[in-house]
N, CA, C and O atoms as a GROMACS GRO file, in nm:
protein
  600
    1UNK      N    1   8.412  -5.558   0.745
    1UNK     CA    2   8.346  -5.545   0.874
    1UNK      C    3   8.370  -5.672   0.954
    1UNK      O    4   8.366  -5.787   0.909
    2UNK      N    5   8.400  -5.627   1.100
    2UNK     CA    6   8.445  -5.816   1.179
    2UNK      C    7   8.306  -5.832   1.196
    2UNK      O    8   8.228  -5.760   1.133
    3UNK      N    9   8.258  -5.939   1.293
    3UNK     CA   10   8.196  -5.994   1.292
    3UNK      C   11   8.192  -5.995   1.447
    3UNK      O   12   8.277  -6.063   1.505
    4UNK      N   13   8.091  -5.918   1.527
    4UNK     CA   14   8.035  -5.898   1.600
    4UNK      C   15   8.072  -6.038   1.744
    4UNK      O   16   8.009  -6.142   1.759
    5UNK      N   17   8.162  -6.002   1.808
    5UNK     CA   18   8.136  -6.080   1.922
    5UNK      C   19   8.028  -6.086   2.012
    5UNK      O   20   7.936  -6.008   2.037
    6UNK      N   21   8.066  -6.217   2.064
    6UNK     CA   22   7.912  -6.288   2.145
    6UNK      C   23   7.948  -6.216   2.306
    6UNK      O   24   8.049  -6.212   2.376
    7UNK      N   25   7.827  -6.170   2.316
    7UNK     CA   26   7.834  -6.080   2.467
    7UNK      C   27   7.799  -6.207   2.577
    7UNK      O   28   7.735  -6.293   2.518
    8UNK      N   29   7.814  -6.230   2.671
    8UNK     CA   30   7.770  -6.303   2.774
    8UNK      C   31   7.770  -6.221   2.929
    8UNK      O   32   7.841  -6.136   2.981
    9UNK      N   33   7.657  -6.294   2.965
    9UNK     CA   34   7.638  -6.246   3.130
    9UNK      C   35   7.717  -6.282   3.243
    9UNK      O   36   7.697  -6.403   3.248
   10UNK      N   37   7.773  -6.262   3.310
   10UNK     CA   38   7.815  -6.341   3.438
   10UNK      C   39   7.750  -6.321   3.547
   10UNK      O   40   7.759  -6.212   3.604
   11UNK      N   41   7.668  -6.428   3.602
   11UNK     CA   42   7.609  -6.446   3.733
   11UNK      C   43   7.695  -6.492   3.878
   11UNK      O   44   7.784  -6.576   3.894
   12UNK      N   45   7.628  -6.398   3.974
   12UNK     CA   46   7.740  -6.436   4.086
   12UNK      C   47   7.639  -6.416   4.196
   12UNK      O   48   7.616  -6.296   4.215
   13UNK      N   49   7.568  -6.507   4.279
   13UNK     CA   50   7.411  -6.490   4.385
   13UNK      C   51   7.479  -6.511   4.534
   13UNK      O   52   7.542  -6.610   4.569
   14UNK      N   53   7.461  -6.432   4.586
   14UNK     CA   54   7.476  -6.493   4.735
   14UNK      C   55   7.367  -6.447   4.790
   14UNK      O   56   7.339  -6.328   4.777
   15UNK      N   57   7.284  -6.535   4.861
   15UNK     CA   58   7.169  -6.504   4.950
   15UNK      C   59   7.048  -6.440   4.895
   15UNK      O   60   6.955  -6.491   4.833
   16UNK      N   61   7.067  -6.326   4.927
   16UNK     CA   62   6.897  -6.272   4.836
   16UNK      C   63   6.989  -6.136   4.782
   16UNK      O   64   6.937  -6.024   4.775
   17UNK      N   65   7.089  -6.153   4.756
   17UNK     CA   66   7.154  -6.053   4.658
   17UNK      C   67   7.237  -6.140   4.508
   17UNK      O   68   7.324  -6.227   4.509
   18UNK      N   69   7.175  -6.077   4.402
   18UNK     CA   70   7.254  -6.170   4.302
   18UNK      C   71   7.332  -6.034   4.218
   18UNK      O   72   7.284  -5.922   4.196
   19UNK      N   73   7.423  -6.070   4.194
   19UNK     CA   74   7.537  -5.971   4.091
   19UNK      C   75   7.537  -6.013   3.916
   19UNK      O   76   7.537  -6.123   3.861
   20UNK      N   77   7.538  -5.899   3.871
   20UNK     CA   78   7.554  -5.964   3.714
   20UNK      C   79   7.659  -5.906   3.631
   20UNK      O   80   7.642  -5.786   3.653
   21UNK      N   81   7.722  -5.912   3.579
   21UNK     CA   82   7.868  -5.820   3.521
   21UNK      C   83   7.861  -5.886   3.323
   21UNK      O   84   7.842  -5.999   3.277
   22UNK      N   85   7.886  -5.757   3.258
   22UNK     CA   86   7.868  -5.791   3.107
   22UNK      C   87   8.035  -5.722   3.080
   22UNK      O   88   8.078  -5.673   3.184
   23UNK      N   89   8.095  -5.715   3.006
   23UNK     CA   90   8.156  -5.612   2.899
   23UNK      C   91   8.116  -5.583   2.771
   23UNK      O   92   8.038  -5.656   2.709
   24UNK      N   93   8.155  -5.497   2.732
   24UNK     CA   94   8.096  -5.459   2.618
   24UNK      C   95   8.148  -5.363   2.535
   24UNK      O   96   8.156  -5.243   2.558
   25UNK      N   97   8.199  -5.455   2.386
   25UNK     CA   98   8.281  -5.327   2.257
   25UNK      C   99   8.221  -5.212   2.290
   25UNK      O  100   8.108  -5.208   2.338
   26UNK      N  101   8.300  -5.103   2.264
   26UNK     CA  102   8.276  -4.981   2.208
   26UNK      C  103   8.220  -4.966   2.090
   26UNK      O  104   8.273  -4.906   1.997
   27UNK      N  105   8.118  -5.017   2.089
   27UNK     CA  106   8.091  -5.042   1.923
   27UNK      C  107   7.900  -5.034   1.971
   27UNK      O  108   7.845  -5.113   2.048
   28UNK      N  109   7.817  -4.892   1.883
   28UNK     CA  110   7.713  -4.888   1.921
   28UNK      C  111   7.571  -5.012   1.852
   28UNK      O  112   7.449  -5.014   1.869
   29UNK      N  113   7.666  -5.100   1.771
   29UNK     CA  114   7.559  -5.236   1.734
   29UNK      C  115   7.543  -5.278   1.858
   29UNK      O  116   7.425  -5.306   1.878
   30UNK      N  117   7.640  -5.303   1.990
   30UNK     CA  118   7.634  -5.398   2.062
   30UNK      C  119   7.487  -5.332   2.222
   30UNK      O  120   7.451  -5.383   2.327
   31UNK      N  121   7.447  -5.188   2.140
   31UNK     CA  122   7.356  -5.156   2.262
   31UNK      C  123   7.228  -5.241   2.310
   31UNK      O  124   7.188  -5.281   2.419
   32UNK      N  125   7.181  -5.250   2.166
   32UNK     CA  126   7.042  -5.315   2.192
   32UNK      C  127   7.054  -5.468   2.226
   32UNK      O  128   6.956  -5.513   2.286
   33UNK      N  129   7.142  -5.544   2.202
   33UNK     CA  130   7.184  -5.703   2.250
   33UNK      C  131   7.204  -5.709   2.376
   33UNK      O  132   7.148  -5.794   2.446
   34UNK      N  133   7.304  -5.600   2.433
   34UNK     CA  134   7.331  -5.608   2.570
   34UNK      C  135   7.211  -5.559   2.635
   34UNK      O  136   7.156  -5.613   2.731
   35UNK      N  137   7.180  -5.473   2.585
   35UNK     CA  138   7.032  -5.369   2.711
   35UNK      C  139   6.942  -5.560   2.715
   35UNK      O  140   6.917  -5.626   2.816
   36UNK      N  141   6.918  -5.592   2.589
   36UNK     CA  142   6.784  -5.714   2.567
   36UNK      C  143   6.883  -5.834   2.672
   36UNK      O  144   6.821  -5.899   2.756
   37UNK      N  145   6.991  -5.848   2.661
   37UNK     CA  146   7.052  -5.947   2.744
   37UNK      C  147   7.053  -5.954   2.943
   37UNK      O  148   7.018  -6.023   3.038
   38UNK      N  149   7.114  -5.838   2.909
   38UNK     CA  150   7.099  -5.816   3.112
   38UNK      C  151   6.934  -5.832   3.188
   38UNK      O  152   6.892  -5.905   3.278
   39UNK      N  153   6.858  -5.706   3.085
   39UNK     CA  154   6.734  -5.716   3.139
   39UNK      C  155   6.671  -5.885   3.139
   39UNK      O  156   6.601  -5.926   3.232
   40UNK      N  157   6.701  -5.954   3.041
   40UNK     CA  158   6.623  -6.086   3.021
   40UNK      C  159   6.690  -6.139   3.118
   40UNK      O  160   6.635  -6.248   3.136
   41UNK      N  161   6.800  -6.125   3.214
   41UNK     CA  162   6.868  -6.179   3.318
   41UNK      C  163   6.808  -6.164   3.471
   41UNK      O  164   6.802  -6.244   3.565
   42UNK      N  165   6.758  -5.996   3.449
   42UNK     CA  166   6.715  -6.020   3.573
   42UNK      C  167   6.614  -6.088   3.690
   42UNK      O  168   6.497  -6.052   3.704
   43UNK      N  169   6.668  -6.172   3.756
   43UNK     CA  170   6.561  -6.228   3.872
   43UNK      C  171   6.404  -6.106   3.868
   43UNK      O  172   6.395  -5.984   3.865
   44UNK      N  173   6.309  -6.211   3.872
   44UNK     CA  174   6.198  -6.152   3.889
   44UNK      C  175   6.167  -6.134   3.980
   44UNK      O  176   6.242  -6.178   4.068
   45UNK      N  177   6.020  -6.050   4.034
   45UNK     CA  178   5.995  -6.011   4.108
   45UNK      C  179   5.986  -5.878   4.222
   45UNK      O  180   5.896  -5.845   4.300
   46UNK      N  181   6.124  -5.816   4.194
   46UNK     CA  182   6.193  -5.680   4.237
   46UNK      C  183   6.082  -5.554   4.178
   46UNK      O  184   5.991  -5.487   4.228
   47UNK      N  185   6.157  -5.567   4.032
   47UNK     CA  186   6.080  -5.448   3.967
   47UNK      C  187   5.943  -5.505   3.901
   47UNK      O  188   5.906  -5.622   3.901
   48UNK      N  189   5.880  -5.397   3.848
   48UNK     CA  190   5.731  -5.459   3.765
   48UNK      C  191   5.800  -5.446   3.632
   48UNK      O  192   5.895  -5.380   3.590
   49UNK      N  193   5.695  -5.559   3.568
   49UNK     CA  194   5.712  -5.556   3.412
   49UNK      C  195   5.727  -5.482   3.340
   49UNK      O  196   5.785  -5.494   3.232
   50UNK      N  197   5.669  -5.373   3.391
   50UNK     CA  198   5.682  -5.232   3.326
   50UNK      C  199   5.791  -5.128   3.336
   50UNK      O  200   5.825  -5.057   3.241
   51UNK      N  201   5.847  -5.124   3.462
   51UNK     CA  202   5.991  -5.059   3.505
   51UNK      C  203   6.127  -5.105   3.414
   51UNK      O  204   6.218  -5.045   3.356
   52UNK      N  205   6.081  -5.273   3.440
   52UNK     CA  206   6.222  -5.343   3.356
   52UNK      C  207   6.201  -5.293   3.217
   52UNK      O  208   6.303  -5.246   3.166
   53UNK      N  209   6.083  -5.291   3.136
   53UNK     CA  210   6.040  -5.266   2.992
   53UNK      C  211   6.043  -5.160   2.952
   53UNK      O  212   6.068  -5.141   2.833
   54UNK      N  213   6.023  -5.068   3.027
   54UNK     CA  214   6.087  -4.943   3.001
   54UNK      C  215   6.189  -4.854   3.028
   54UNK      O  216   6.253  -4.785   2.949
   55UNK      N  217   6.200  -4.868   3.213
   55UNK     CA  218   6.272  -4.757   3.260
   55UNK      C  219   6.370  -4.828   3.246
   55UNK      O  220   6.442  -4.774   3.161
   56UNK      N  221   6.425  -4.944   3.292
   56UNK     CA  222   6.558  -4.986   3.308
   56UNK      C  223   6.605  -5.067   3.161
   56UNK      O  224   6.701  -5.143   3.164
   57UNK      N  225   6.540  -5.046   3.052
   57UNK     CA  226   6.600  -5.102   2.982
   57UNK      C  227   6.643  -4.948   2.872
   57UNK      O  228   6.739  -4.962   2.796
   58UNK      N  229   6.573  -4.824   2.873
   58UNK     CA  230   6.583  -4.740   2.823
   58UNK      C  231   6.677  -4.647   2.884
   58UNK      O  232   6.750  -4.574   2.818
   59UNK      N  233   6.672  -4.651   3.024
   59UNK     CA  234   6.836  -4.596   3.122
   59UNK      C  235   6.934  -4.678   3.063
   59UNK      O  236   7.024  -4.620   3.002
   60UNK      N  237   6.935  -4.808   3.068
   60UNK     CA  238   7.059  -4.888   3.041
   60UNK      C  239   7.122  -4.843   2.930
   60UNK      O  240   7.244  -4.824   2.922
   61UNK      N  241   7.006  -4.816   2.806
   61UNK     CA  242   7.033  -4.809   2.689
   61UNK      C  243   7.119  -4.661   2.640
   61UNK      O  244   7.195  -4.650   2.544
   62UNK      N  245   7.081  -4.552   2.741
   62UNK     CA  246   7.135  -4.433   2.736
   62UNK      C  247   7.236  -4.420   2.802
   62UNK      O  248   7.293  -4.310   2.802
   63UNK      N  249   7.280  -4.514   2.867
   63UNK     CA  250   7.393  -4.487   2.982
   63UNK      C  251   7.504  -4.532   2.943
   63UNK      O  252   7.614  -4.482   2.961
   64UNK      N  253   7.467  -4.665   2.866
   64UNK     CA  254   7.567  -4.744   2.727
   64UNK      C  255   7.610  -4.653   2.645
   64UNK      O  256   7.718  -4.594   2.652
   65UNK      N  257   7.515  -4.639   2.556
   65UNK     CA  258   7.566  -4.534   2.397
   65UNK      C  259   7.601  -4.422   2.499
   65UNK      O  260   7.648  -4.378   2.394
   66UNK      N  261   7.615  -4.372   2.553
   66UNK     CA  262   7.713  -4.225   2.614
   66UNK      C  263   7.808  -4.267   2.648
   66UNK      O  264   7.903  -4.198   2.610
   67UNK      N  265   7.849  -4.399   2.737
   67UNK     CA  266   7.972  -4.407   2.747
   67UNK      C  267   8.076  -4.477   2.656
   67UNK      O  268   8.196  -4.468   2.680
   68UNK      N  269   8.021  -4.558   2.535
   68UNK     CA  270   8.082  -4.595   2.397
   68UNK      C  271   8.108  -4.474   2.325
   68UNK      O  272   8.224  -4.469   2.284
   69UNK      N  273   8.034  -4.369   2.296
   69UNK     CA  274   8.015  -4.256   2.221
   69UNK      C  275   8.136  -4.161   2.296
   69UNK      O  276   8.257  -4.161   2.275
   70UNK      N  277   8.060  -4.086   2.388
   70UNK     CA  278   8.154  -4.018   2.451
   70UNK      C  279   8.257  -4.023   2.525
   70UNK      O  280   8.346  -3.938   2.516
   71UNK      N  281   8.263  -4.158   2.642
   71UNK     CA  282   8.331  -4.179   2.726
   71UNK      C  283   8.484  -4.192   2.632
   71UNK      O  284   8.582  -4.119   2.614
   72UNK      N  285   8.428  -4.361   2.578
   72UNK     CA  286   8.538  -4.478   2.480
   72UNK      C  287   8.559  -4.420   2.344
   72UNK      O  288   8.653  -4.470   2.282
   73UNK      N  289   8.494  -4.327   2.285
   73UNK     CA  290   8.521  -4.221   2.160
   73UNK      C  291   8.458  -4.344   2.109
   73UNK      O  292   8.537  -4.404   2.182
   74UNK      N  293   8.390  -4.440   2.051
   74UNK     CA  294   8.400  -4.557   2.009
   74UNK      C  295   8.509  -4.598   1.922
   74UNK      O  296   8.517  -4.626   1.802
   75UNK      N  297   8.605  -4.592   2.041
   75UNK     CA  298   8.745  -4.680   2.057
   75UNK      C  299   8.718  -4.821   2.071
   75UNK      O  300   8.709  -4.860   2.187
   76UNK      N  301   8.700  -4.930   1.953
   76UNK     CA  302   8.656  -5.050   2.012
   76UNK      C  303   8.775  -5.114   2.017
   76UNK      O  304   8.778  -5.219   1.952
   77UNK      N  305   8.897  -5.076   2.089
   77UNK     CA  306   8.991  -5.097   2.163
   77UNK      C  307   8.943  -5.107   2.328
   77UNK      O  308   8.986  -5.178   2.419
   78UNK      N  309   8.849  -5.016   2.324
   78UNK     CA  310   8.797  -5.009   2.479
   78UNK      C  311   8.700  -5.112   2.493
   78UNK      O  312   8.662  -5.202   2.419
   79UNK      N  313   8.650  -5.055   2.672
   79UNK     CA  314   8.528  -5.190   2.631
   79UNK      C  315   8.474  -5.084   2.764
   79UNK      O  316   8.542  -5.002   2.828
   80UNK      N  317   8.305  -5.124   2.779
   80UNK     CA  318   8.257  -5.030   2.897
   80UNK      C  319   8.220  -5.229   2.977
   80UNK      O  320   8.213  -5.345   2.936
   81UNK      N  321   8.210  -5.170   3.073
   81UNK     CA  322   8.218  -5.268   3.212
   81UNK      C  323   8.036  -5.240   3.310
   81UNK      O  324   7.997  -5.152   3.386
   82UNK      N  325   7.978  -5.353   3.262
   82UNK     CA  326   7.876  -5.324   3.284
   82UNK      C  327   7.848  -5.407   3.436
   82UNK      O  328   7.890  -5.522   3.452
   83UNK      N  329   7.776  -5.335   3.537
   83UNK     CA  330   7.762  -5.467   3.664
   83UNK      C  331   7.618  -5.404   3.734
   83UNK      O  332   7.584  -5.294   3.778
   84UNK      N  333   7.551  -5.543   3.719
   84UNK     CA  334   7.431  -5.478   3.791
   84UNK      C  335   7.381  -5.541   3.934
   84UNK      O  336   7.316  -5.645   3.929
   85UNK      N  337   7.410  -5.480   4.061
   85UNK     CA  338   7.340  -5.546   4.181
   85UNK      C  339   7.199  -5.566   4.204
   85UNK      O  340   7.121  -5.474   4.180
   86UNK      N  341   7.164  -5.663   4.244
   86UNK     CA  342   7.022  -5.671   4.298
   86UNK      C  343   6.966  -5.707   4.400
   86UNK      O  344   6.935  -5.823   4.425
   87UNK      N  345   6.945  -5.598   4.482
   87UNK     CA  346   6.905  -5.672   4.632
   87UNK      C  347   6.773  -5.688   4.633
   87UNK      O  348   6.720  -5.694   4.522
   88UNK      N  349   6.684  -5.697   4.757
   88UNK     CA  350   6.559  -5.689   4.772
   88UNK      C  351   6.508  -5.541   4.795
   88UNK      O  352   6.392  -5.509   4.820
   89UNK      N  353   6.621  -5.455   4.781
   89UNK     CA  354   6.560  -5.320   4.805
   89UNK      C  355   6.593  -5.258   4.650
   89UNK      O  356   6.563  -5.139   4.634
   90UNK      N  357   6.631  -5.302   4.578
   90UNK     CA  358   6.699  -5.229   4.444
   90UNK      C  359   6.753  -5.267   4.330
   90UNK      O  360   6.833  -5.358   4.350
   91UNK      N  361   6.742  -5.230   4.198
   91UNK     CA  362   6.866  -5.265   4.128
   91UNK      C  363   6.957  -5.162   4.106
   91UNK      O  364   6.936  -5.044   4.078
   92UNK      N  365   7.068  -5.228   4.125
   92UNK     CA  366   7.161  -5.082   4.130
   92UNK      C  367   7.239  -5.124   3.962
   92UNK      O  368   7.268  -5.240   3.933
   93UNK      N  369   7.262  -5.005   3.868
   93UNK     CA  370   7.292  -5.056   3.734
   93UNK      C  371   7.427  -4.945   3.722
   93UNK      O  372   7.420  -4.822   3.715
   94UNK      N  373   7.562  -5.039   3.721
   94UNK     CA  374   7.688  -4.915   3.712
   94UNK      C  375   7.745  -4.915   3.572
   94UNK      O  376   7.784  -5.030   3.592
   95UNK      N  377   7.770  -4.901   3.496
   95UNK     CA  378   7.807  -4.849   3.383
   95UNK      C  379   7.905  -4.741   3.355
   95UNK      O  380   7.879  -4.621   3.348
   96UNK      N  381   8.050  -4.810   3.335
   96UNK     CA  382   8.225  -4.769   3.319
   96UNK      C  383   8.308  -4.792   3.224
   96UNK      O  384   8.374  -4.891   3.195
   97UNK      N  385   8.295  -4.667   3.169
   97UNK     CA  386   8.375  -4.659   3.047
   97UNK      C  387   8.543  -4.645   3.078
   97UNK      O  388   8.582  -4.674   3.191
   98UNK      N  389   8.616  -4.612   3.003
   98UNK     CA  390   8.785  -4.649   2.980
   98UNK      C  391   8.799  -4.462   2.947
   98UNK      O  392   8.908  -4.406   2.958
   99UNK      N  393   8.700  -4.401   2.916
   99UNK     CA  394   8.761  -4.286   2.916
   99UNK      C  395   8.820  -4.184   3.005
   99UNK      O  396   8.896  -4.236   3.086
  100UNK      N  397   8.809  -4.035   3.018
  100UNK     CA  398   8.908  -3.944   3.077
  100UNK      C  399   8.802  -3.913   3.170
  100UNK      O  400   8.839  -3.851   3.270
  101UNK      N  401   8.655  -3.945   3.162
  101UNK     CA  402   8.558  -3.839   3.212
  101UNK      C  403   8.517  -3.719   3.200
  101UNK      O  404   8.556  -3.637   3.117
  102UNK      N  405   8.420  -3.703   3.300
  102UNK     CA  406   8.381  -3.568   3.303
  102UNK      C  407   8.282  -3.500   3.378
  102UNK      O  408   8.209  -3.591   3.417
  103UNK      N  409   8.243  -3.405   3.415
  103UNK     CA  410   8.162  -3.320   3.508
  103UNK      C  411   8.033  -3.321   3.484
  103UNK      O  412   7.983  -3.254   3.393
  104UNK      N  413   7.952  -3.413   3.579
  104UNK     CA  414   7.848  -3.410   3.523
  104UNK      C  415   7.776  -3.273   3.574
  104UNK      O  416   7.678  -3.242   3.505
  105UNK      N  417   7.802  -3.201   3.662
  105UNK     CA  418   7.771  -3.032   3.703
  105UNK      C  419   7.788  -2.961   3.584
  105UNK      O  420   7.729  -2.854   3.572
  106UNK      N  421   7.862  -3.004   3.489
  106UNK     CA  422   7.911  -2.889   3.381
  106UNK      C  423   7.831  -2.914   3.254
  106UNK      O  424   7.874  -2.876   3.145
  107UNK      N  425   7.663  -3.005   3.274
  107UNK     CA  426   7.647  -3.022   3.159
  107UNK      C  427   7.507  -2.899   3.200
  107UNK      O  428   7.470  -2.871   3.314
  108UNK      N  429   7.454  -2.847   3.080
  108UNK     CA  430   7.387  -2.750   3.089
  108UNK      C  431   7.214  -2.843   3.148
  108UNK      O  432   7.197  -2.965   3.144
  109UNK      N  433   7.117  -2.746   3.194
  109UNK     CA  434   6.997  -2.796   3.185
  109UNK      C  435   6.901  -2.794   3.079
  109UNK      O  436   6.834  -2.692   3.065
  110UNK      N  437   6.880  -2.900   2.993
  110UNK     CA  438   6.832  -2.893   2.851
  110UNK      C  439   6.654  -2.813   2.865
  110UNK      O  440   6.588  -2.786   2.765
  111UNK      N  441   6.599  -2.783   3.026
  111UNK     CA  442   6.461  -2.766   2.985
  111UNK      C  443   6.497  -2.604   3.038
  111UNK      O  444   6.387  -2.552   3.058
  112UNK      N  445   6.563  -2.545   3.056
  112UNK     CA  446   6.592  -2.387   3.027
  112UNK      C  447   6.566  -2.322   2.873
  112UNK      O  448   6.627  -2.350   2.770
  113UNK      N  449   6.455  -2.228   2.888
  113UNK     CA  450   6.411  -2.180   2.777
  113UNK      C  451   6.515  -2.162   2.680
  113UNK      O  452   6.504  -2.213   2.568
  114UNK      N  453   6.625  -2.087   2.719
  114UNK     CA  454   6.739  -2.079   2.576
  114UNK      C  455   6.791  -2.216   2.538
  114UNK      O  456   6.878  -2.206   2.452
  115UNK      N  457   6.764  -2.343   2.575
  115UNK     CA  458   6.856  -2.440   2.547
  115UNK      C  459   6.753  -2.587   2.478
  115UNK      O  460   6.783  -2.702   2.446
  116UNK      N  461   6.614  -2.503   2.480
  116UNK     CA  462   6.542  -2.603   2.449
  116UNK      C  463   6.583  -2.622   2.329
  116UNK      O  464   6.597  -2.744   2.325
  117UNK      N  465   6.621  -2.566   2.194
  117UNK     CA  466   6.670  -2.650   2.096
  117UNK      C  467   6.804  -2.684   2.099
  117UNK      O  468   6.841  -2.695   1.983
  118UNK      N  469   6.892  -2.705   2.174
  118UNK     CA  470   6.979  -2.778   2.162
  118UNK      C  471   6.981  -2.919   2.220
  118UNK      O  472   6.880  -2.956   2.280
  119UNK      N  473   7.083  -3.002   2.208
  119UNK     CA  474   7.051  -3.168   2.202
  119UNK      C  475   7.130  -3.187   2.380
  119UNK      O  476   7.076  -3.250   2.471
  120UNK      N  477   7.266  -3.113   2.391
  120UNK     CA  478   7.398  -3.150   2.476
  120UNK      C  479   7.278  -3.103   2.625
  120UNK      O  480   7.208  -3.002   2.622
  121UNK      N  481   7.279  -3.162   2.695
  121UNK     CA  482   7.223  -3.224   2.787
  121UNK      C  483   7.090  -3.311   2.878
  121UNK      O  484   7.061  -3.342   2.993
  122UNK      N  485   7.030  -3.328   2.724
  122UNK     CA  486   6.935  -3.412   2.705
  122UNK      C  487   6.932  -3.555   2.771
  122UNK      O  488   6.842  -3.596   2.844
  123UNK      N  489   7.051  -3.630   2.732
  123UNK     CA  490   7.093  -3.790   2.807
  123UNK      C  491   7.103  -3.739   2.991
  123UNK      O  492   7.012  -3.784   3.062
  124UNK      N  493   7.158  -3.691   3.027
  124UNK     CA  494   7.148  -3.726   3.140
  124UNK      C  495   7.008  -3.682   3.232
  124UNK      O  496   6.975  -3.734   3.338
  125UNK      N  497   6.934  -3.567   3.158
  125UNK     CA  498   6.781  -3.562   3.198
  125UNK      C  499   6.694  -3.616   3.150
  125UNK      O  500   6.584  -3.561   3.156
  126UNK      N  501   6.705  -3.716   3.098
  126UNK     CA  502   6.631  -3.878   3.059
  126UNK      C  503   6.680  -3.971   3.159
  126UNK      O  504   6.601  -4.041   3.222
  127UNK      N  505   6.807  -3.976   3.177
  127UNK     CA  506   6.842  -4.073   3.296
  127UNK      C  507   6.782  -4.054   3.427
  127UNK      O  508   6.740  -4.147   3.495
  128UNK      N  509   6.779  -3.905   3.468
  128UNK     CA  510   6.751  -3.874   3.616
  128UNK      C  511   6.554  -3.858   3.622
  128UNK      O  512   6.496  -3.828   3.726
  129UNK      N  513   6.484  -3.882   3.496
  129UNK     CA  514   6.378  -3.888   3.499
  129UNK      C  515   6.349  -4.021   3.495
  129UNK      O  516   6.235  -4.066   3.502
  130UNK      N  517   6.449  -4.085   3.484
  130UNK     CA  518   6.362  -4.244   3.426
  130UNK      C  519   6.424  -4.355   3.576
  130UNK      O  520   6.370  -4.464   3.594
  131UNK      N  521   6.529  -4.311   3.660
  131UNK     CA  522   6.573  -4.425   3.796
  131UNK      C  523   6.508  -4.316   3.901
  131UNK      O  524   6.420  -4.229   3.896
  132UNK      N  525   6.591  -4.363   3.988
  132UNK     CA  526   6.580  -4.324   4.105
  132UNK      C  527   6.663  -4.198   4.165
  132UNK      O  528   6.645  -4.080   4.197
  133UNK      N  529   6.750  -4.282   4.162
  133UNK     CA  530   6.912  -4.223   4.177
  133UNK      C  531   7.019  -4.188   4.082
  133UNK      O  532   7.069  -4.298   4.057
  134UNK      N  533   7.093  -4.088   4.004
  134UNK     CA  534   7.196  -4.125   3.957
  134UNK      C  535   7.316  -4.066   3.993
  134UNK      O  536   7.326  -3.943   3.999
  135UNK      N  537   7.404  -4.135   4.017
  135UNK     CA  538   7.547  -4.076   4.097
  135UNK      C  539   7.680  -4.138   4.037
  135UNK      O  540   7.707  -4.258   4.044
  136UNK      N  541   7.748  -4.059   3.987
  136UNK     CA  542   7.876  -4.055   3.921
  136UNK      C  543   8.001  -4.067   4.020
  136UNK      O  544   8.016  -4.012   4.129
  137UNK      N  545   8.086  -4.153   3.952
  137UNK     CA  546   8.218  -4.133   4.019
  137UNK      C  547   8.291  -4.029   4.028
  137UNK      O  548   8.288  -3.962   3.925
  138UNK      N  549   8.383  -3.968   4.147
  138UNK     CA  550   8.458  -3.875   4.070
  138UNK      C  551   8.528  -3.812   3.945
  138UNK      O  552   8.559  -3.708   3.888
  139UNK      N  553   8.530  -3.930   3.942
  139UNK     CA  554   8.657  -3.899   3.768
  139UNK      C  555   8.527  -3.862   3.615
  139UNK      O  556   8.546  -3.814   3.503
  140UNK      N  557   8.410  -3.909   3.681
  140UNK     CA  558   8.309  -3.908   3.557
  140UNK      C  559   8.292  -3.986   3.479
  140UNK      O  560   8.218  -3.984   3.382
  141UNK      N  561   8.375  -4.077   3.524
  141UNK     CA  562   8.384  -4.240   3.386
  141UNK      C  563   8.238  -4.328   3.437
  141UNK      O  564   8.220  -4.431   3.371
  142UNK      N  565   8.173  -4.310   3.504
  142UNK     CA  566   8.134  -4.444   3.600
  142UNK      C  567   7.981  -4.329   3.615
  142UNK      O  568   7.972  -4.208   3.632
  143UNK      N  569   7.879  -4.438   3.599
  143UNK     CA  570   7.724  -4.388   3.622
  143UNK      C  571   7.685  -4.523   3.727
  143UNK      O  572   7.748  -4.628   3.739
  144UNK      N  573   7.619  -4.500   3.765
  144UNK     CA  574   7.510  -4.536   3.869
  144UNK      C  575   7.359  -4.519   3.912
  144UNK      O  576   7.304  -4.448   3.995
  145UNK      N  577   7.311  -4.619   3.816
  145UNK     CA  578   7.178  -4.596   3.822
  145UNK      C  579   7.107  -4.680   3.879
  145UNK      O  580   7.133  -4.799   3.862
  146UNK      N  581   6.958  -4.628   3.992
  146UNK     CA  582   6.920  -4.691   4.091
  146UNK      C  583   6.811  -4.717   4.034
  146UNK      O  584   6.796  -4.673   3.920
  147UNK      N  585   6.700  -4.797   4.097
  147UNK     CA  586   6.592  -4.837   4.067
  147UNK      C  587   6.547  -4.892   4.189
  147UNK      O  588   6.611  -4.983   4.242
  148UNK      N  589   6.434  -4.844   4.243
  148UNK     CA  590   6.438  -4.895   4.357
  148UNK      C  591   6.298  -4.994   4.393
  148UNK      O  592   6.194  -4.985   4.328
  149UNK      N  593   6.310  -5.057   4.470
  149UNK     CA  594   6.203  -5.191   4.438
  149UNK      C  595   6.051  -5.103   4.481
  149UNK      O  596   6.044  -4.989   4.525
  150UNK      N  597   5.958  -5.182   4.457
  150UNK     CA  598   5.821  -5.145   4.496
  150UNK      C  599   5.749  -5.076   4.339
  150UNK      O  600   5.633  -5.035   4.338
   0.00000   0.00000   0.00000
C-alpha cells in the first residue's frame, strides 16, 4: 500500500472574494481529509456553524466520493479538481472529475414509490436537499454546489 499523499489548499483573496483550489487522488481514503481540510479553510462569517458542519461538509463529501467512484472509476491515475469561491453572497463549491460524464436528467427519482428500495439516485437527492443550487456542466464531469449566505 503507498502511502497517502499530503493534500494542500491553495488560497487566492482579492477583495471580499477569496478562492480556494485542492486536488485530489482518486482514492476514497482521501474524502474525509479533504472535506475536514477545505471546510477548516473557510473564511468565517458567510455561513453559520451549522451549514459549514453539516450541509457543506456532507455535500462536499458526496460530491467527492461520486466523482472518485464514478466519474475517475477510482483511477488514482486521475485526480478530481476541487475549487471553492466565496463571495459575500455565497459559497460556490465545483467539484471535476477526469471522467466521460454523464446526464444528470437520466438519473431516476429515488423518492418514487417503485424506486424506494433501490440505492442509484440517492447522491444527487442528498445534494439538491442539502445547497442551494446544483448545476452541472454539460459534459457531466463538473458539479456545482451553492450555498448561499444568510
Amino acid at each position: 500500500m503507498t502511502t497517502p499523499q499530503r493534500l494542500a489548499v491553495r488560497r487566492h483573496a482579492t477583495g471580499s472574494e477569496t478562492e480556494l483550489s485542492l486536488d485530489v487522488p482518486s482514492d476514497l481514503a482521501y474524502v474525509g481529509p479533504a472535506v475536514e481540510l477545505v471546510a477548516g479553510a473557510l473564511p468565517g462569517g458567510l455561513l453559520s456553524a451549522r451549514r459549514i458542519r453539516f450541509n457543506f461538509r456532507t455535500a462536499f463529501a458526496e460530491a467527492l466520493a461520486n466523482a472518485i467512484a464514478y466519474g475517475n472509476r477510482h483511477d488514482r491515475a486521475r485526480m478530481v479538481r476541487v475549487r471553492v469561491e466565496v463571495s459575500p453572497e455565497a459559497v460556490r463549491l465545483h467539484v471535476t472529475d477526469e471522467g466521460s460524464g454523464f446526464d444528470p436528467g437520466d438519473v431516476p427519482d429515488p423518492t418514487r414509490p417503485d424506486r424506494l428500495e433501490r440505492e442509484d439516485g440517492r447522491g444527487l437527492f442528498v445534494l439538491r436537499s442539502l445547497v442551494d443550487q446544483v448545476v452541472f456542466n454539460e459534459k457531466g464531469n463538473s458539479v456545482c454546489l451553492t450555498l448561499r449566505a444568510g
